[in-house]
HTML snippet that shows the backbone in 3Dmol.js (N, CA, C, O; Angstrom):
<script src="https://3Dmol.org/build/3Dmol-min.js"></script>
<div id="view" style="width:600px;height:400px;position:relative"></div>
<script>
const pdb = `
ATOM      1  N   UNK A   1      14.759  14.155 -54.281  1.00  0.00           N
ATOM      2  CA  UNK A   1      15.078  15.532 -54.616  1.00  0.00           C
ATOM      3  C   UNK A   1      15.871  16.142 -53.465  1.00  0.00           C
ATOM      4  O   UNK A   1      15.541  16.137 -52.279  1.00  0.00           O
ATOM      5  N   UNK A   2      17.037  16.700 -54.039  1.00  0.00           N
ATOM      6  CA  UNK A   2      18.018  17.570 -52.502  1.00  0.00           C
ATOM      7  C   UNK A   2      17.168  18.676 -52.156  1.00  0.00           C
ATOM      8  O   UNK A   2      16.495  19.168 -53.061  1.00  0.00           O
ATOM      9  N   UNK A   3      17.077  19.215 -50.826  1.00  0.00           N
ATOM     10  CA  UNK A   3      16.644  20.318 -50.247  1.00  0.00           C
ATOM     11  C   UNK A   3      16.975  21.254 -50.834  1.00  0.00           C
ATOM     12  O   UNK A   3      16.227  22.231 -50.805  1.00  0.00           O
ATOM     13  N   UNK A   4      18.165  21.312 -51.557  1.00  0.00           N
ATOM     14  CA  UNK A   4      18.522  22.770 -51.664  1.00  0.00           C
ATOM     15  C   UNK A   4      17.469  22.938 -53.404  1.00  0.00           C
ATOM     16  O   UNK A   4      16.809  23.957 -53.609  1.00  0.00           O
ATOM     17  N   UNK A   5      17.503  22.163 -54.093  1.00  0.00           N
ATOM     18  CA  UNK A   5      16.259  21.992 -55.268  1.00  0.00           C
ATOM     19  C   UNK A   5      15.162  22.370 -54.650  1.00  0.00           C
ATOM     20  O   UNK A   5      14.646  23.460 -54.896  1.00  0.00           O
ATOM     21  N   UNK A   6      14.842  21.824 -54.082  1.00  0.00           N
ATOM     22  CA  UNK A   6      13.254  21.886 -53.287  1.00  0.00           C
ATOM     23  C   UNK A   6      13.103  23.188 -52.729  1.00  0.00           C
ATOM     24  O   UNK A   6      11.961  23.634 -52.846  1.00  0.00           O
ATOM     25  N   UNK A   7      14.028  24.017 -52.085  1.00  0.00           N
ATOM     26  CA  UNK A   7      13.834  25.264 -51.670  1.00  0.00           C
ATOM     27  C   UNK A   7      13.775  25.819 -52.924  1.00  0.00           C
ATOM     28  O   UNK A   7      12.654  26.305 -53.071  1.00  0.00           O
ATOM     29  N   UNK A   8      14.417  25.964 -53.836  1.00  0.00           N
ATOM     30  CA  UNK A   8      14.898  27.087 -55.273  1.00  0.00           C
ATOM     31  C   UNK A   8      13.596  26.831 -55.976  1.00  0.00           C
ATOM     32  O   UNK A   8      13.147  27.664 -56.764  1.00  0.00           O
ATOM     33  N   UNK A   9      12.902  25.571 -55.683  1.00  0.00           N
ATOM     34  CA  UNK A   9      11.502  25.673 -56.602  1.00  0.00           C
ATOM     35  C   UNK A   9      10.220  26.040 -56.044  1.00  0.00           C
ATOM     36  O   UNK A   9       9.129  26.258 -56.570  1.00  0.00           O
ATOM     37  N   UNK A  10      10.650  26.054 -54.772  1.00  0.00           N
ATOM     38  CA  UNK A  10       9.684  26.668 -53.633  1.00  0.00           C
ATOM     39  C   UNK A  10       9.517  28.134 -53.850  1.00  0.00           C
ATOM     40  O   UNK A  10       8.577  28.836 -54.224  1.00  0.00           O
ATOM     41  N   UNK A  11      10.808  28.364 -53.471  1.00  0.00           N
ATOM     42  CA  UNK A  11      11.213  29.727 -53.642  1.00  0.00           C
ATOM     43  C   UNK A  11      10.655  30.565 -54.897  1.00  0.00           C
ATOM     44  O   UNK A  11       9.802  31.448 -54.798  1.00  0.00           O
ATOM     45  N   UNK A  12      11.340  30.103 -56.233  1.00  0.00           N
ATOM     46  CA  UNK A  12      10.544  30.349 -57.498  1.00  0.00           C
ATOM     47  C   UNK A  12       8.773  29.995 -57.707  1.00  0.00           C
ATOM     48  O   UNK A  12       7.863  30.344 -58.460  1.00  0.00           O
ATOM     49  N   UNK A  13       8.874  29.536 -57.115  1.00  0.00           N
ATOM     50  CA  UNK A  13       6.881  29.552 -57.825  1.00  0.00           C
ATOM     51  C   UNK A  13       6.530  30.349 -56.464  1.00  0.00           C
ATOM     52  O   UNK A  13       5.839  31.322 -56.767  1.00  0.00           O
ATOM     53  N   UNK A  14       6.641  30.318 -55.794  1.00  0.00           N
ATOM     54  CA  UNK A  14       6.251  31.505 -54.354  1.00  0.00           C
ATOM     55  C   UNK A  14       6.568  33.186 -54.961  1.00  0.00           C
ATOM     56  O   UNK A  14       5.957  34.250 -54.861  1.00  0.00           O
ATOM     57  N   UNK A  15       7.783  32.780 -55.584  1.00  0.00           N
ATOM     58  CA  UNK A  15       7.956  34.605 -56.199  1.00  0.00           C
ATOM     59  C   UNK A  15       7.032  35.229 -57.557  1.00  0.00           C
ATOM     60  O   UNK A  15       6.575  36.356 -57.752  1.00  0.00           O
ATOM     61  N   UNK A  16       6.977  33.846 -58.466  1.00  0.00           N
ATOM     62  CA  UNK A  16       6.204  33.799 -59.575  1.00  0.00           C
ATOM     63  C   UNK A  16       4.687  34.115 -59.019  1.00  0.00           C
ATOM     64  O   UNK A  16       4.231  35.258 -59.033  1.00  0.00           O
ATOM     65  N   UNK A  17       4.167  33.305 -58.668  1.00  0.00           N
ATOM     66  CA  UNK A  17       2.836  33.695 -57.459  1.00  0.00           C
ATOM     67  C   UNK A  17       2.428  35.017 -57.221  1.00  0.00           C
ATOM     68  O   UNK A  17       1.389  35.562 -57.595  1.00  0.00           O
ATOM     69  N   UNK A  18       3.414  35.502 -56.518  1.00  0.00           N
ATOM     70  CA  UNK A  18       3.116  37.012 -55.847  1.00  0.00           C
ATOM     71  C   UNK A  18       3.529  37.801 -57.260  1.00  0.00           C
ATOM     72  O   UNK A  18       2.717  38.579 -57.761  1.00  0.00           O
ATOM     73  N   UNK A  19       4.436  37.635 -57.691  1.00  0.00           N
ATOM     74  CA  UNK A  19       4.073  38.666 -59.295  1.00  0.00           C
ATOM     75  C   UNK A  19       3.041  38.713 -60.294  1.00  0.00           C
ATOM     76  O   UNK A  19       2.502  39.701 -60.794  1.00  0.00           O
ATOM     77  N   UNK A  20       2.788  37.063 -60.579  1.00  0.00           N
ATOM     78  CA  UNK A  20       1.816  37.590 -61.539  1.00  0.00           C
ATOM     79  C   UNK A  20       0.637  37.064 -61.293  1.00  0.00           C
ATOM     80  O   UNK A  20      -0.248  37.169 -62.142  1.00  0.00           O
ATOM     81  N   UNK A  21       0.366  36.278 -59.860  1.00  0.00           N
ATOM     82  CA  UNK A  21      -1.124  35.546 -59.821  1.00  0.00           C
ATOM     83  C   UNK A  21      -0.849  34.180 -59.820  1.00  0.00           C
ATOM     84  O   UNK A  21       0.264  33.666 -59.935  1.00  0.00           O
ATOM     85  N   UNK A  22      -1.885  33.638 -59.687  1.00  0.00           N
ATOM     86  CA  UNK A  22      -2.378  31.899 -59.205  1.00  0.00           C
ATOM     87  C   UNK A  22      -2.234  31.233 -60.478  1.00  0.00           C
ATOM     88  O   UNK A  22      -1.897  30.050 -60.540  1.00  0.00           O
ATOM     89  N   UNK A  23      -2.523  32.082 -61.703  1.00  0.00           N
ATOM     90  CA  UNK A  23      -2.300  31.215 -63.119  1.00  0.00           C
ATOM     91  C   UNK A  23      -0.970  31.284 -64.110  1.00  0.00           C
ATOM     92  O   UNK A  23      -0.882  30.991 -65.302  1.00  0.00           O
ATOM     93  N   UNK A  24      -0.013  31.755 -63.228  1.00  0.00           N
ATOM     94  CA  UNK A  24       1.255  32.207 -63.522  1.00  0.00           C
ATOM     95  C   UNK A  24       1.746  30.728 -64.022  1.00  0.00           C
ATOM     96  O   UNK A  24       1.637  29.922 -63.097  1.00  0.00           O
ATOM     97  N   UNK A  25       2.358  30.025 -65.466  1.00  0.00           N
ATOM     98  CA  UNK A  25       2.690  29.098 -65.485  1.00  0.00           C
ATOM     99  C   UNK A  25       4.709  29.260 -65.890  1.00  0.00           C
ATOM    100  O   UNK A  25       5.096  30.071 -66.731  1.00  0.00           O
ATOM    101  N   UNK A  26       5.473  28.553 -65.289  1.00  0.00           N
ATOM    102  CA  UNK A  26       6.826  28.131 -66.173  1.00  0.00           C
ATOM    103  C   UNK A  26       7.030  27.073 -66.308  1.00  0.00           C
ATOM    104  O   UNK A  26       6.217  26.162 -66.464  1.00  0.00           O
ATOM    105  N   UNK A  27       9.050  27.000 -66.235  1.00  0.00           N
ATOM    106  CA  UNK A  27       9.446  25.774 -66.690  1.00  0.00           C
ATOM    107  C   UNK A  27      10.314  25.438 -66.082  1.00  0.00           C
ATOM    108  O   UNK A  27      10.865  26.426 -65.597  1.00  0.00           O
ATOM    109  N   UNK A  28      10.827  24.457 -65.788  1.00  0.00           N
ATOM    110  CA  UNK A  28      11.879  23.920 -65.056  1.00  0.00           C
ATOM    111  C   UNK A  28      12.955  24.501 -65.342  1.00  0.00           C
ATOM    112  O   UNK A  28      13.885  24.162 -64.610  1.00  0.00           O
ATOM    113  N   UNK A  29      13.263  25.433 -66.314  1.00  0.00           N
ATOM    114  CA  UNK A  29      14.694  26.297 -66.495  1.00  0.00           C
ATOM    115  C   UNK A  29      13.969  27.628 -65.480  1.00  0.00           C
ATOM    116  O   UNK A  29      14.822  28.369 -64.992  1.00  0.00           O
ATOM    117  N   UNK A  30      12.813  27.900 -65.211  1.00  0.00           N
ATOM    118  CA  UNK A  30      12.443  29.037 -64.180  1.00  0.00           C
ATOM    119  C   UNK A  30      13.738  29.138 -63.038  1.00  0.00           C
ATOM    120  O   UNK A  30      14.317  30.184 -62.745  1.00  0.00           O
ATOM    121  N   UNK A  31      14.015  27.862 -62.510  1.00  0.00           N
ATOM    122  CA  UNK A  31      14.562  28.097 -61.210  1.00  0.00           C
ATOM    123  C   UNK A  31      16.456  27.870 -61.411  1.00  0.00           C
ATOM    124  O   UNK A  31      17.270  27.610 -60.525  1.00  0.00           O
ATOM    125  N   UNK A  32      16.686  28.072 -62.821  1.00  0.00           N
ATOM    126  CA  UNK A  32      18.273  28.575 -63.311  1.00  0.00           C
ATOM    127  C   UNK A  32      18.469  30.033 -63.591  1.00  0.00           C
ATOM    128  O   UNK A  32      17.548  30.848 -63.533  1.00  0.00           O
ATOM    129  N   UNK A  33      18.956  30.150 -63.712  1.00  0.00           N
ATOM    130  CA  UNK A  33      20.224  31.516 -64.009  1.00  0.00           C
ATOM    131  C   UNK A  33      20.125  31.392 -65.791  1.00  0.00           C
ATOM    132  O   UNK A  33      19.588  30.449 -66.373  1.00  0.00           O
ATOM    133  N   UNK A  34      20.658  32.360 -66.340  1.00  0.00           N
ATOM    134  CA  UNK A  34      20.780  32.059 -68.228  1.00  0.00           C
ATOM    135  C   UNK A  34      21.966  31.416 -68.052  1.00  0.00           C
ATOM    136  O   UNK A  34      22.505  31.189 -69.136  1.00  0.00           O
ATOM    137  N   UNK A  35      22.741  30.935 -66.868  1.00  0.00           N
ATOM    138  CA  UNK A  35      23.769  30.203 -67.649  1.00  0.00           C
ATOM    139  C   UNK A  35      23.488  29.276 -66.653  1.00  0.00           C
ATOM    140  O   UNK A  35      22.735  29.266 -65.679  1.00  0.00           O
ATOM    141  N   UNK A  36      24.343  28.444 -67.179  1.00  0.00           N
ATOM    142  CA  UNK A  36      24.490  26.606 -66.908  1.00  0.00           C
ATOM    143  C   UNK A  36      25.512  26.311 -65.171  1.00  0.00           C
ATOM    144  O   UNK A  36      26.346  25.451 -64.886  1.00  0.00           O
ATOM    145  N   UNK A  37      25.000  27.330 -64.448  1.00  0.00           N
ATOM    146  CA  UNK A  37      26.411  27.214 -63.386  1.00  0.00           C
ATOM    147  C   UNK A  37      26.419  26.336 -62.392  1.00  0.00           C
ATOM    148  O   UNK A  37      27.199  26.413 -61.444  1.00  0.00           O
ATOM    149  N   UNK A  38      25.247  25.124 -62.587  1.00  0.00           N
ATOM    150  CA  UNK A  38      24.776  23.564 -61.869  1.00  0.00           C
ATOM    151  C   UNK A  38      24.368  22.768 -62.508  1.00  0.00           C
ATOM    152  O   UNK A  38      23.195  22.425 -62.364  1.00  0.00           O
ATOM    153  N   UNK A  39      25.416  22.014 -63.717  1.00  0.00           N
ATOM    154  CA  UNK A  39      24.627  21.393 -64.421  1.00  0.00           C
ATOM    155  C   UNK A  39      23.794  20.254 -63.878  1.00  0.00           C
ATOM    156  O   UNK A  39      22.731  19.771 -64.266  1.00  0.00           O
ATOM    157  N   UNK A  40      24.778  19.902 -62.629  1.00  0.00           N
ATOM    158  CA  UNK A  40      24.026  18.739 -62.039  1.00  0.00           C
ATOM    159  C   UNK A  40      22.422  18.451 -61.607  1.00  0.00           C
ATOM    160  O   UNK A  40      21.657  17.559 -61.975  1.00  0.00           O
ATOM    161  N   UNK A  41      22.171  19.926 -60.381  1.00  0.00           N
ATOM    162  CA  UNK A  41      21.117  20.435 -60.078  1.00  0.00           C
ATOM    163  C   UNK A  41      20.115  20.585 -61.188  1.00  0.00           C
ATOM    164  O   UNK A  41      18.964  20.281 -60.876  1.00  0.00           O
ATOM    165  N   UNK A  42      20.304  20.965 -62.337  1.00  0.00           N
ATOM    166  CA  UNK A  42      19.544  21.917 -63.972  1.00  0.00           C
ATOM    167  C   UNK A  42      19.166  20.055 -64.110  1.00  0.00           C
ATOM    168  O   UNK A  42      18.044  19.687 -63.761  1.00  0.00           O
ATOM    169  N   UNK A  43      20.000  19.201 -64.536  1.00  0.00           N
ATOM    170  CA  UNK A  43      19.369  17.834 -64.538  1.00  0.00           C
ATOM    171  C   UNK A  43      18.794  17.468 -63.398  1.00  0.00           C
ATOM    172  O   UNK A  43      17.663  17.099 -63.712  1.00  0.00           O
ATOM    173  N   UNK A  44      18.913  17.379 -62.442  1.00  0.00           N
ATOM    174  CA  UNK A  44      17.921  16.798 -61.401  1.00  0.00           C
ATOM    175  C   UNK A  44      16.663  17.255 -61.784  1.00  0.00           C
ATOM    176  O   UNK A  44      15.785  16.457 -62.113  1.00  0.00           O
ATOM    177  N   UNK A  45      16.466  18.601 -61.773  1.00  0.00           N
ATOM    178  CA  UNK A  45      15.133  19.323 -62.166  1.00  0.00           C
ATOM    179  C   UNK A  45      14.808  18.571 -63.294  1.00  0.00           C
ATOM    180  O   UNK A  45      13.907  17.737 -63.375  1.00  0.00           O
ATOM    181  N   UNK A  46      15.732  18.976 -64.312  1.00  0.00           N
ATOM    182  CA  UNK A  46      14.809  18.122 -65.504  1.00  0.00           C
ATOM    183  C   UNK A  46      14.254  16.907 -65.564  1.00  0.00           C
ATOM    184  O   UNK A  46      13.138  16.690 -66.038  1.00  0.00           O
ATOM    185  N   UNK A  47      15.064  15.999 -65.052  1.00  0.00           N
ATOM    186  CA  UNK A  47      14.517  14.380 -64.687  1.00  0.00           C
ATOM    187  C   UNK A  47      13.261  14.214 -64.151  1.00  0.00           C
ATOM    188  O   UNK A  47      12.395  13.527 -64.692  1.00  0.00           O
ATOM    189  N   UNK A  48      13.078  14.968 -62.834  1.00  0.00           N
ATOM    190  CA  UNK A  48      11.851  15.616 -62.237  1.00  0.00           C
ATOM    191  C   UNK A  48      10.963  15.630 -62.801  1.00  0.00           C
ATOM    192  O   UNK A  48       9.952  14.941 -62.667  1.00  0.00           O
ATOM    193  N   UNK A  49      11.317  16.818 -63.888  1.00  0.00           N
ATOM    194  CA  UNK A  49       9.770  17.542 -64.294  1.00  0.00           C
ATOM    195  C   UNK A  49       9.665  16.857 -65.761  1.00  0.00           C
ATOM    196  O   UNK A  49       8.804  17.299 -66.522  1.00  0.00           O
ATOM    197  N   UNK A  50      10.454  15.859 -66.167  1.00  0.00           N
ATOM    198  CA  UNK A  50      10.388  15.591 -67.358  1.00  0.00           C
ATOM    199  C   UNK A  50      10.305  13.976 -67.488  1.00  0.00           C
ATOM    200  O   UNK A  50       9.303  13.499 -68.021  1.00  0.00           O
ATOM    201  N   UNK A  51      11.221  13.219 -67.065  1.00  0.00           N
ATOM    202  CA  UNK A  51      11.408  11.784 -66.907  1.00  0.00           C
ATOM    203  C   UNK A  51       9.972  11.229 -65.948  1.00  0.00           C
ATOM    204  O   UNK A  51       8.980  10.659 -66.401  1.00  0.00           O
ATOM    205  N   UNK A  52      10.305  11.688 -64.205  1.00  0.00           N
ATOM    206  CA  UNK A  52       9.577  10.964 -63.499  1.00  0.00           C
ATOM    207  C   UNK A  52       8.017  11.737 -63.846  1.00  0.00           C
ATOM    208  O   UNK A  52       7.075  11.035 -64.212  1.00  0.00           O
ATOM    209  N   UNK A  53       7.895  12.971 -63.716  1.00  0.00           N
ATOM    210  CA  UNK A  53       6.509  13.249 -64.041  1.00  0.00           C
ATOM    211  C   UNK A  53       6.188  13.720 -65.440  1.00  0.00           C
ATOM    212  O   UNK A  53       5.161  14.399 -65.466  1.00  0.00           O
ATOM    213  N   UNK A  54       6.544  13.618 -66.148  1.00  0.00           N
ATOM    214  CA  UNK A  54       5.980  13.510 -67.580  1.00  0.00           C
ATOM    215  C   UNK A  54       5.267  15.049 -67.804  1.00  0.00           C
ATOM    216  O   UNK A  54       4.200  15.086 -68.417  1.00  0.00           O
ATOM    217  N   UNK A  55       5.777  16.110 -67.380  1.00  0.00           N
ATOM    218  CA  UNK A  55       5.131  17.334 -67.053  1.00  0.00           C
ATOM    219  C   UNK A  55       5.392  18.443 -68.523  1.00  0.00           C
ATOM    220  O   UNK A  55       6.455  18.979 -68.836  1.00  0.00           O
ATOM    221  N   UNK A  56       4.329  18.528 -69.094  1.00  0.00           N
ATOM    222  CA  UNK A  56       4.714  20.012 -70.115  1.00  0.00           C
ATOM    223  C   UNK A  56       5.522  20.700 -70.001  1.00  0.00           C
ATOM    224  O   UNK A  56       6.012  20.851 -68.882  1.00  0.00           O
ATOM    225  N   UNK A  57       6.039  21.459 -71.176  1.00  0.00           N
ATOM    226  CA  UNK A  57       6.841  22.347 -70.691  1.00  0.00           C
ATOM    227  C   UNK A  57       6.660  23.397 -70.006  1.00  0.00           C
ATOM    228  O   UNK A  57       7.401  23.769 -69.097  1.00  0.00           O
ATOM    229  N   UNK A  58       5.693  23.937 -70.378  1.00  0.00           N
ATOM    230  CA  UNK A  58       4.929  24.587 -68.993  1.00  0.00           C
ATOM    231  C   UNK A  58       3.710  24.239 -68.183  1.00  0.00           C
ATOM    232  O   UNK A  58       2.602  23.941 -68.628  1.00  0.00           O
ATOM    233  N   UNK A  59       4.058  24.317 -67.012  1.00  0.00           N
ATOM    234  CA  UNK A  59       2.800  24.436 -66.043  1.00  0.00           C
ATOM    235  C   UNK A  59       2.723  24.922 -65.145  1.00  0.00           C
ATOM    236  O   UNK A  59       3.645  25.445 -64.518  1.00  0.00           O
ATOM    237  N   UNK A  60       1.268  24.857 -64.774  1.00  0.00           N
ATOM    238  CA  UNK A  60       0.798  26.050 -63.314  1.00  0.00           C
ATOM    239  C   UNK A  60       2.060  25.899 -62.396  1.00  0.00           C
ATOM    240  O   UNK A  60       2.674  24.834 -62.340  1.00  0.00           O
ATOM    241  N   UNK A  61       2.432  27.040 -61.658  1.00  0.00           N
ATOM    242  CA  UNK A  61       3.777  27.170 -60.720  1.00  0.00           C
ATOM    243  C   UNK A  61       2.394  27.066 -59.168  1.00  0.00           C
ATOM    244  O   UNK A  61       2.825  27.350 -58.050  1.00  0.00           O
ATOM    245  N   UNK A  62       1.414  26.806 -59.259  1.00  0.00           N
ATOM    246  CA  UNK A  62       0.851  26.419 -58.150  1.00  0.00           C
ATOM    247  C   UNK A  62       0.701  24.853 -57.950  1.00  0.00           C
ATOM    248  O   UNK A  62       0.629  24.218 -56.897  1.00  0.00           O
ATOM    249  N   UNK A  63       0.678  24.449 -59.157  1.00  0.00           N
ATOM    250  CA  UNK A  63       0.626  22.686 -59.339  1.00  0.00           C
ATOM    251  C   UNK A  63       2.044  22.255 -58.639  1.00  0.00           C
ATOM    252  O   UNK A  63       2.226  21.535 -57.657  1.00  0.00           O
ATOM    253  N   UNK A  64       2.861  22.846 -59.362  1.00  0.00           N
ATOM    254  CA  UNK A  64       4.197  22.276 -59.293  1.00  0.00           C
ATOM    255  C   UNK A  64       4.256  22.789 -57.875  1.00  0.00           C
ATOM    256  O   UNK A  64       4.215  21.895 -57.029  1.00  0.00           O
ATOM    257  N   UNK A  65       4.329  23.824 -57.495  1.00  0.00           N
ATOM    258  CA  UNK A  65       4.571  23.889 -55.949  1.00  0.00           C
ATOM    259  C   UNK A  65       3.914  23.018 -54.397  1.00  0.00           C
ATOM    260  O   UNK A  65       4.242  22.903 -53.216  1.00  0.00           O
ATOM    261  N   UNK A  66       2.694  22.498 -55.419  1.00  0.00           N
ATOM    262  CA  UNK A  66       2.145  21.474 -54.005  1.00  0.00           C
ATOM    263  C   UNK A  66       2.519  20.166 -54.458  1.00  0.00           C
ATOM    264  O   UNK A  66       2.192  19.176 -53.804  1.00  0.00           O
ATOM    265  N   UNK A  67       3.416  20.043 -55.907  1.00  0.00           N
ATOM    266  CA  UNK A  67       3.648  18.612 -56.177  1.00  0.00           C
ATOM    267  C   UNK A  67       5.057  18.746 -55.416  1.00  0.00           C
ATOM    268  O   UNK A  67       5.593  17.794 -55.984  1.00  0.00           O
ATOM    269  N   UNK A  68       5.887  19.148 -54.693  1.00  0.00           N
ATOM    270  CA  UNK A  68       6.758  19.447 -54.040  1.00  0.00           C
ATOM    271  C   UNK A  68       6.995  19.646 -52.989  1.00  0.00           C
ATOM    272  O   UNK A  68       8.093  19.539 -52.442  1.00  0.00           O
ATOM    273  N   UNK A  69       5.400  20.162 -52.271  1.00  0.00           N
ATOM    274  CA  UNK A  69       5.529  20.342 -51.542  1.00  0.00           C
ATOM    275  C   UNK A  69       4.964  19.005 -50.316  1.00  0.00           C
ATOM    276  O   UNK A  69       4.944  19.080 -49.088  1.00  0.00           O
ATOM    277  N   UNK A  70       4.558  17.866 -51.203  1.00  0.00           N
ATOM    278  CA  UNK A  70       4.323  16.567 -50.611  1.00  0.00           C
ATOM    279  C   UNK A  70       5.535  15.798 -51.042  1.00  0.00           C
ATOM    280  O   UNK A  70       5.600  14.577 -51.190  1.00  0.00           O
ATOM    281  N   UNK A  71       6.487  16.680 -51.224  1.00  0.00           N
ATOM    282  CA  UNK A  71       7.431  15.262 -51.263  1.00  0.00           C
ATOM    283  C   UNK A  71       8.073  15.213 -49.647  1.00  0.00           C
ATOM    284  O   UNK A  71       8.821  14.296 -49.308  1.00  0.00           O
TER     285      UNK A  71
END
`;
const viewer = $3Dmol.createViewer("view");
viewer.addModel(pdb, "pdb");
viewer.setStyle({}, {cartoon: {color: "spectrum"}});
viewer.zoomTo();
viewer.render();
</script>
């Protein structure tokens, strides 16, 4: 995973967190824009959260943030 992914999902579940709480869940489109302006990056994520970890479409943004945060 590039750093700059790893910060933007850091970043997003850290902001998600402080808004709505510890059971705050999204989705790997959380950490895009409504438009498509990385498609490359938007697939990395997806591969991620979809290919290598087999992850719902949604889940806890506290899960996902310590599954990230051991990489």
């Amino acid at each position: 995973m590039r750093a700059i992914l790893k910060q933007k999902i850091l970043k997003t579940c850290n902001d998600k967190i402080e808004q709505k709480g510890i059971n705050v869940g999204l989705s790997f489109y959380a950490f895009f824009a409504n438009k498509n302006d990385n498609p490359e990056l938007l697939m990395e994520a997806a591969e991620w959260w979809i290919k290598t970890h087999q992850l719902d479409h949604f889940e806890k943004a506290v899960k996902i943030k310590k599954m990230v945060e051991e990489i």
